[in-house]
C-alpha positions as CSV (number, residue, x, y, z in Angstrom):
1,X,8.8,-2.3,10.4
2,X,11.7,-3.1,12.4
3,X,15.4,-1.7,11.8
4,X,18.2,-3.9,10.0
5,X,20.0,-3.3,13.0
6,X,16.9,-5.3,15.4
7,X,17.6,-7.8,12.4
8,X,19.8,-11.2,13.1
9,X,22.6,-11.1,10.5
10,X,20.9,-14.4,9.0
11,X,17.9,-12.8,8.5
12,X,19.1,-9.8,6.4
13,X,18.4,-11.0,2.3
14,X,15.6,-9.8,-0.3
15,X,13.8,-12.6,-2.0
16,X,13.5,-11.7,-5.5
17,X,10.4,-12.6,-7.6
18,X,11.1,-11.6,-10.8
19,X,12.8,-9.0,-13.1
20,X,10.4,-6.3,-14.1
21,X,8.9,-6.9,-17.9
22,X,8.7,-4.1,-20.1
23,X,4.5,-4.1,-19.4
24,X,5.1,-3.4,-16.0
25,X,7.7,-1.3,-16.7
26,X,5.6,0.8,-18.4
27,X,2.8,0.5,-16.1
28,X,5.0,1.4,-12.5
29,X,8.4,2.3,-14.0
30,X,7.2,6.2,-14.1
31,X,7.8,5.7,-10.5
32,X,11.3,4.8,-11.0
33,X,14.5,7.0,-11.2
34,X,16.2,6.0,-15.0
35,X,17.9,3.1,-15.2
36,X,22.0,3.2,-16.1
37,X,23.8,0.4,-18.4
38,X,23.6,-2.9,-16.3
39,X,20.6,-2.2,-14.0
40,X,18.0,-4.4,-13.7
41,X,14.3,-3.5,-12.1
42,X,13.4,-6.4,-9.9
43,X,9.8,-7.3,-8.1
44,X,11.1,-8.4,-4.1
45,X,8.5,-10.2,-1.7
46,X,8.1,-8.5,1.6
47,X,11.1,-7.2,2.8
48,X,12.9,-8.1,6.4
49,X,13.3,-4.2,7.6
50,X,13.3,-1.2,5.9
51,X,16.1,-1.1,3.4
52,X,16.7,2.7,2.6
53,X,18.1,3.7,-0.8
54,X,21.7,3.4,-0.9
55,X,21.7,0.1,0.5
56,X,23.8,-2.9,-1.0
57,X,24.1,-6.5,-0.8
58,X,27.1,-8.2,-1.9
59,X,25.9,-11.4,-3.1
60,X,22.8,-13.5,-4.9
61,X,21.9,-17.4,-4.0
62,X,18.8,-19.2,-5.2
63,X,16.3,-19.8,-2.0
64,X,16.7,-23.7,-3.1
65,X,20.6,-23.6,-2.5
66,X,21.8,-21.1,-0.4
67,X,25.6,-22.3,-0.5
68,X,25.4,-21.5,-4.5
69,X,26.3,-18.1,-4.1
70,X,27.0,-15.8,-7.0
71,X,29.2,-12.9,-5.5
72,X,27.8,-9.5,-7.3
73,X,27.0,-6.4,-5.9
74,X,22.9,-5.1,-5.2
75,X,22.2,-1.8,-4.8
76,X,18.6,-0.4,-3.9
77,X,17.9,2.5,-5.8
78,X,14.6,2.9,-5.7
79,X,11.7,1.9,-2.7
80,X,7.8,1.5,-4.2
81,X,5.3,-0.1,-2.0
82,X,1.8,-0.4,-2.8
83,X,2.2,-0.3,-7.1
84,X,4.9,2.1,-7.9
85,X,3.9,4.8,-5.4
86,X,7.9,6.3,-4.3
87,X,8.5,5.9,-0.3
């Protein structure tokens, strides 16, 4: 996997696929640190580079519209590849 430093700027977003439902919660979320007030467990397509924990994003658009931004701050907590196996 390349670094997000090798990445061009306009390359550097997550695509998300869904929010997490409570059956796969409880079939991967054991995987998963616990969640505080406000957090959300999202399913991501494959990502550009490896994003460590720690790492944020400042903002959210829908792939469709990319100038309808919604300004909110995303914060990777947790890495699972390969069904809720921790990196």
């Amino acid at each position: 996997m390349r670094t997000e430093e090798a990445t061009p700027a306009a390359e550097r977003f997550l695509c998300v696929e869904s929010r997490a439902d409570a059956r796969a919660l409880a079939d991967l979320g054991k995987a998963l640190p616990p969640r505080s007030a406000g957090e959300d467990v999202l399913f991501l397509s494959f990502c550009y580079a490896d994003a460590p924990p720690g790492r944020r994003y400042k903002c959210c658009f829908p792939a469709a519209d990319e100038g309808d931004v919604t300004w909110v701050t995303v914060t990777v907590v947790a890495v699972t590849q390969q069904f809720g196996k921790r990196l």
